[in-house]
N, C-alpha and C positions, 0 to 999 in steps of 0.2 A: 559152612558156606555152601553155595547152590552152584556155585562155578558160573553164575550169569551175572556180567560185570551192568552195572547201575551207569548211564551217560551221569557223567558231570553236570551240572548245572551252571551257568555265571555266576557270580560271586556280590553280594549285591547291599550295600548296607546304606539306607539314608540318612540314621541318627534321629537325632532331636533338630530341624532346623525346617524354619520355614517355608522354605523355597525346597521342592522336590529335586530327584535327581535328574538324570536325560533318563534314566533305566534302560541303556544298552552297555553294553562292554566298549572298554579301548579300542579294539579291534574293530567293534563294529562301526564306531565311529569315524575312524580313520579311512576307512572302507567308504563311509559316507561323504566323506572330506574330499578325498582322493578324488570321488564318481564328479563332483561337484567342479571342482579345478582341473577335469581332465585335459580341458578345449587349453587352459592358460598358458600363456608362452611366456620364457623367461628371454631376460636381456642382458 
C-alpha cells in the first residue's frame, strides 16, 4: 500500500431496464428537493 487513500465514488448501478436512472445519489437529491421547497410554508 502507498498510504494515499482513493476518494470514494457513488455507488451506481442501472441494470437492465429501459428507462435510465436520475444518476445522482440520495443525498444529492434531497439536497435538490430541499433547494426547491425552501420558500414552502406548512399549515
Amino acid at each position: 500500500m502507498t498510504g494515499i487513500a482513493t476518494p470514494a465514488l457513488p455507488s451506481y448501478d442501472s441494470g437492465a431496464w429501459d428507462v435510465p436512472l436520475l444518476g445522482d445519489t440520495i443525498g444529492d437529491n434531497l439536497d435538490r428537493t430541499v433547494a426547491r421547497h425552501a420558500t414552502a410554508t406548512h399549515s
